[in-house]
Each structure stands twice: as C-alpha cells, then as structure tokens.
C-alpha positions in Angstrom: 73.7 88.7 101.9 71.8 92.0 101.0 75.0 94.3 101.5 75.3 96.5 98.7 79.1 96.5 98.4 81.8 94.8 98.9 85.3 94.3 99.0 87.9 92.6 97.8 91.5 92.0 97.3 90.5 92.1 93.4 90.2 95.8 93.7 93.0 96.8 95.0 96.4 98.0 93.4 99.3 98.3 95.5 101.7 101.4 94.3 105.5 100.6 95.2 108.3 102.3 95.3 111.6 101.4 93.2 115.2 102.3 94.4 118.7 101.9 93.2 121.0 98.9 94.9 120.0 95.6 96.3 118.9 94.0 99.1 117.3 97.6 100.1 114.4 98.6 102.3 114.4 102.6 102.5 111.6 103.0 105.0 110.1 106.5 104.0 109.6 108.9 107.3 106.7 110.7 106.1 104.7 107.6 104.8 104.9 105.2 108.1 105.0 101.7 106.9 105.9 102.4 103.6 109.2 101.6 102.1 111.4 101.8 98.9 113.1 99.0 97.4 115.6 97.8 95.2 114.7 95.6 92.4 115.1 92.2 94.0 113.3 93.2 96.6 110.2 94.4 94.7 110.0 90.6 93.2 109.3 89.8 96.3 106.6 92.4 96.9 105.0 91.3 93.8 104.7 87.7 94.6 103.4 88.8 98.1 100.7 90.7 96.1 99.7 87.5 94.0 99.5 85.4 97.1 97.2 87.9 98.5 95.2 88.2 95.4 96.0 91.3 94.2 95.6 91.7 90.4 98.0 94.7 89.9 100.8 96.6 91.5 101.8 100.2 90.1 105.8 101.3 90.2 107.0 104.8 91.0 111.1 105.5 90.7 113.0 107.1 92.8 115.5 108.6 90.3 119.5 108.9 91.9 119.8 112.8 91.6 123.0 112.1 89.1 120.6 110.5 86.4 117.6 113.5 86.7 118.2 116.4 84.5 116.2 119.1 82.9 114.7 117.4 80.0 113.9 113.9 81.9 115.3 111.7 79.5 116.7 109.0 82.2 112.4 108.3 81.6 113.7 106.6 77.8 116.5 104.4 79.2 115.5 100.9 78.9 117.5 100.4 81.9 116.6 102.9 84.2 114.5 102.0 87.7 111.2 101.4 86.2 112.1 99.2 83.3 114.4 96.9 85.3 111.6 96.6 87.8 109.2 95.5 84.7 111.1 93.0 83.5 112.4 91.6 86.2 108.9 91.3 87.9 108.0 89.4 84.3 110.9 87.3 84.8 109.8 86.0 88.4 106.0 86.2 88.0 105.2 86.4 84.3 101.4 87.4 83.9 100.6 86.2 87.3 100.6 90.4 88.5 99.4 93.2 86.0 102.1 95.9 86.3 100.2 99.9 85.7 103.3 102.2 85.1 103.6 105.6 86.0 104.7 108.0 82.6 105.3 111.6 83.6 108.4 113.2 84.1 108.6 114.2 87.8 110.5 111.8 88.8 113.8 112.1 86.1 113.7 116.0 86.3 115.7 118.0 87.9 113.1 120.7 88.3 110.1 118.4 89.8 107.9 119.1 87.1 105.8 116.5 85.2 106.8 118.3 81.7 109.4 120.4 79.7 110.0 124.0 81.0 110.6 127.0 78.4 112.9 129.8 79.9 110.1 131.4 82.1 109.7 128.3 83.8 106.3 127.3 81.9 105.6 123.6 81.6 105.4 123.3 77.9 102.3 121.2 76.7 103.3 119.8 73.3 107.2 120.0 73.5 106.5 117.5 76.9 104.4 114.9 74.8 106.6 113.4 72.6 109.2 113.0 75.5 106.1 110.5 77.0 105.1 109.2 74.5 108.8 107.6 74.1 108.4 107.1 77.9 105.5 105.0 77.4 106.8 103.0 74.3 109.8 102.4 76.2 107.6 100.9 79.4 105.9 98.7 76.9 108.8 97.3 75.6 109.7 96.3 78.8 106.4 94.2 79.3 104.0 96.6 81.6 101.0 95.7 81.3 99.2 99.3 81.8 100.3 102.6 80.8 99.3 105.2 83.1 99.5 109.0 82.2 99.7 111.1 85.2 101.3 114.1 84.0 97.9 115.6 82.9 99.1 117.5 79.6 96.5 118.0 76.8 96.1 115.3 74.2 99.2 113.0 75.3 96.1 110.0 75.6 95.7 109.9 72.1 99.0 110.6 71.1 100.3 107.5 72.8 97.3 105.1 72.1 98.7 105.8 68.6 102.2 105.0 69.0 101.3 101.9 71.1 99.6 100.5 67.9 102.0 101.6 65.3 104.6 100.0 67.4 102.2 97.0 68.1 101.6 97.2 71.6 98.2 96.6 70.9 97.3 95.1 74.1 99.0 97.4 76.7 96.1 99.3 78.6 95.9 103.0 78.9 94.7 104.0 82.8 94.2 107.9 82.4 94.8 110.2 84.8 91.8 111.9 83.6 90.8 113.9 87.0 93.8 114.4 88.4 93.5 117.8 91.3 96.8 120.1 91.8 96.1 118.8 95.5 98.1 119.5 99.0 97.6 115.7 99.9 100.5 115.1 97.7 103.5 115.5 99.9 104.6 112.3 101.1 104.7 110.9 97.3 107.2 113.8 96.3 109.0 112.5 99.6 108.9 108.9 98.2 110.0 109.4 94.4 113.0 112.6 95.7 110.9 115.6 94.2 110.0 117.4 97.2 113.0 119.6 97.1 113.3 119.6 93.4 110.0 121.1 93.1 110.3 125.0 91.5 107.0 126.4 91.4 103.7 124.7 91.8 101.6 122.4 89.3 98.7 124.7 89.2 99.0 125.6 85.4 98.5 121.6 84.3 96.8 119.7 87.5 92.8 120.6 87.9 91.4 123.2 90.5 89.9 121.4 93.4 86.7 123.7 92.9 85.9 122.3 89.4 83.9 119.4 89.2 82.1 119.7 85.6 85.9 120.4 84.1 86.7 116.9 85.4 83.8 115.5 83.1 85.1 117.0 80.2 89.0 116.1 80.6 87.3 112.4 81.4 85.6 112.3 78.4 88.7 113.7 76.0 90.6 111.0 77.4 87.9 108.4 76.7 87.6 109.8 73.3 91.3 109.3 72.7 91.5 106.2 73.7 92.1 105.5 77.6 90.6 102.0 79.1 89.9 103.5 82.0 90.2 106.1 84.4 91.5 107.8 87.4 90.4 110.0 89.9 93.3 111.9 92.3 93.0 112.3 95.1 90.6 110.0 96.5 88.6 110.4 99.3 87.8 114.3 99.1 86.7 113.6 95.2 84.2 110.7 95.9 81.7 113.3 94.7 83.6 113.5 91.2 84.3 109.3 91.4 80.3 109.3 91.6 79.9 111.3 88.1 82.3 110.1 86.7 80.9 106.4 87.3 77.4 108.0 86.4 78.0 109.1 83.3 80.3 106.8 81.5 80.8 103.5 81.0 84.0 103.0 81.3 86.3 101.7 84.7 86.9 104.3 87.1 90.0 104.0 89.6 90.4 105.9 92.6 93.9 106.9 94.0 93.9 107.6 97.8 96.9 109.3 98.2 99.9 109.2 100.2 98.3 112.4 102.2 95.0 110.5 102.8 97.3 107.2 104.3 99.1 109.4 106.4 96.4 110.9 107.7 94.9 107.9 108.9 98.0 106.5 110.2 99.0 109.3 111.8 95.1 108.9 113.6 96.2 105.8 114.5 99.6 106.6 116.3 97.9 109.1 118.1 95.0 106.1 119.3 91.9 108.7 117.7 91.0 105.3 115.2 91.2 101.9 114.9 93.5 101.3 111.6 91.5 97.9 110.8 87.8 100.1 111.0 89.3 102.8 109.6 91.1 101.8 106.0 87.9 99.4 105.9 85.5 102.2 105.9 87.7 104.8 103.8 87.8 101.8 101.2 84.3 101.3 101.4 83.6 104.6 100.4 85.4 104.5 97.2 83.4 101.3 96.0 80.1 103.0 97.1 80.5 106.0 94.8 81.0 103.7 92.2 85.1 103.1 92.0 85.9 100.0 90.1 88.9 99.6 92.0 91.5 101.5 94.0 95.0 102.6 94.7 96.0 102.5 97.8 99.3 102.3 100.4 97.2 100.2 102.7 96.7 97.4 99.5 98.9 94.7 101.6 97.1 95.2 104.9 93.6 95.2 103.4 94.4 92.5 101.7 96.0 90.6 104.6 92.5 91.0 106.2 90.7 89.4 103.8 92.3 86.7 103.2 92.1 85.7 106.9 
C-alpha cells in the first residue's frame, strides 16, 4: 500500500525479431530464449502480448543478405520484413497492440552502419536523412503506430515530424532515440538483425560517449524541440543516472531500453545458478521505474508479464 513503485505489464514493450519464410522460429544463440520469426508467426506473438497486457511490441528485421546493399534502400520497400509485419499484425489485431518501429539503416546495409558512407567510410549526416525520412513515411503507410529513430543522426527528428504531417500522418508518434550510448552491450542485437559481421568500423562518430551525461540533456532536448513524443534512453541499466535527469528535467515520457547485453547478462547468471531469474528481471525492472522510466524495453517483456498476470 505505501510502495513507491510499481510494476506493470502496461510498461513494458516487447522488441521482436522479424525473419523471412513461414512457419519459422530462429532461436538466436547469443540471446537464450529469444527467437526470430517469420511473419505468421509474429501475429501470434502479438496477440500473446495483448493477452498479457502489453500495450506495444517494437519490430527489428533481419534483412536476407541478397536484399542489403550499400545505400539501404530495401528500408523503402513497402514489402520488405518490417512493413509486412505491420500490416499483417493490423490485419489480425487492429489497434488492440501499438506497433514502435525501428528507422535506421543497419539492418538493410551491407556495411552495418545506421547511415550513408562517403568514400572514407564516414557516416554521412545529412545525405542519411532523407533515406529515413522515406523509411519512416513508408512504416507509416503501413500502419505503425510509433516511429522510432535510432540511428542518432542530427536533426532527422524534425525532418520527419515534418514529412509525417505533410503526408498526413498526423497521429503516428515519434519515440526518439535521444540518449542513445555507442555501447559494448550491443552484441547480441547485431547477432539478431545479421550485422555483426557486416559491421566495418565502429559507431563512435554518431552514438554518444558513455562518459557524457550533460551531452545527453542537450540531444534530449533538440529532439524534444523538434518534435519527438517521447524519449529513449540506450542502454538501460548502466544509464539509470541519465534516465533520472532526463525524467527530472523534462516533461516529456522517458523509455528505457535494457539491451540484449543487459538480458544476457542475467540469463547467462541464471544458467550458471549465481541468480534467481524471477528476483532478478524483477529488481532490474524496478530500477528503471524508480529513476523515473515511464516504461521499458525489454527481451524479458513476456516473462515479466507472465508473472503478473498470475
């Protein structure tokens, strides 16, 4: 009765992983527990989320290697992974699930990066923004319900809040990945969406260093001022420090991703019998809604939610 937090299935959004074919279940090796799956399959994830009481699943692709190339623009195909998923979820479930969709370009290039290279190799800031911005119209026309930047390249917020409205999207929600850390907890993901070995170079150049915290407040607040609903903070639990500020000092939603590094970390725990997963996840989630997340992303968003519900 006089607990300070608590915890829901409301908070949670469960980030799945879309592959080509049907009737598929890719388990992925370095995320136990975690799976791709083909289309049909993810229809069923998603009404397992609204029985659970779940509000919103996020999608990630995992590109064939024959449709990535050097500019990304499998990420404009109204048929590729992501947009089938969308509309076929919508189909199934209609609004019943919110759908947050991923716009970078990591997972369509052949290169791994989030943007456009020049012939050094350098992401290219502006060039990269108008490929997303037809990234995100296309993800809208295909009925998700958020748009979600994670690509981190300067000023793409407010370029595609614009093209939303021109195009009269006018209700699709922008979830910024304001504070988003060029992190080592990363790994499995690239796993999951086929980047790892694709990967030339780091993401240092674009991606925040993980000893700034008063940079985070102003990429936060350009993102806010451009337009974003709300906001993200990646990775999770070794940022609850910037989840806190960022909570402090705006009033605006504040998400918290807890990686595919921080889930197998724990799981890995668990294997070895050093935790308890059902103490564990509850405690790590916890934390996130005690620095003042409004909700959170996390591989563990079934399970949790399988708890409380009884």
């Amino acid at each position: 009765m006089v607990r300070e937090n608590q915890l829901s299935s409301a908070d949670l959004i469960w980030p799945l992983f879309i592959t080509s074919g049907n009737s598929i279940e890719e388990p992925i090796n370095s995320l136990p527990g975690v799976s791709r799956w083909s289309v049909d399959n993810i229809i069923l994830r998603a009404k397992e989320a609204i029985a659970l009481g779940i509000p919103c699943i996020a999608l990630f692709p995992n590109t064939p290697a024959d449709k990535r190339s050097a500019d990304g623009v499998e990420s404009t195909n109204p048929e590729n992974l992501m947009c089938t998923a969308i509309r076929a979820i919508k189909s199934e479930c209609g609004d019943d699930i919110g759908i947050l969709t991923d716009v970078a370009l990591d997972p369509y290039t052949s290169h791994g990066q989030d943007g456009l290279l020049n012939n050094d190799g350098y992401v290219m800031n502006d060039e990269t923004i108008a490929t997303l911005v037809d990234q995100a119209l296309n993800q809208a026309q295909a009925g998700a319900d958020i748009i979600a930047p994670s690509d981190m390249m300067d000023g793409r917020i407010g370029t595609i809040r614009k093209a939303l409205e021109m195009n009269g999207y006018l209700n699709v929600q922008i979830m910024a990945y304001a504070a988003k850390y060029a992190s080592a907890y990363y790994g499995p993901f690239r796993d999951a969406v086929g980047s790892t070995d694709l990967l030339k170079g780091d993401k240092t150049t674009y991606q925040m260093d993980y000893a700034n915290s008063d940079e985070a407040m102003r990429e936060v607040a350009m993102d806010i001022n451009e337009g974003a609903d709300s906001v993200m903070v990646k990775p999770g639990m070794p940022y609850l420090d910037i989840v806190h500020r960022v909570h402090e000092e705006f009033c605006i939603p504040v998400y918290a991703y807890q990686v595919s590094g921080e889930y197998a970390m724990i799981e890995a725990a668990v294997k070895a019998g050093s935790a308890d997963r059902e103490a564990i996840v509850l405690e790590s989630l916890m934390g996130f809604k005690r620095a003042g997340a409004s909700g959170i992303l996390t591989y563990h968003a079934h399970y949790i939610a399988t708890l409380l519900q009884g």
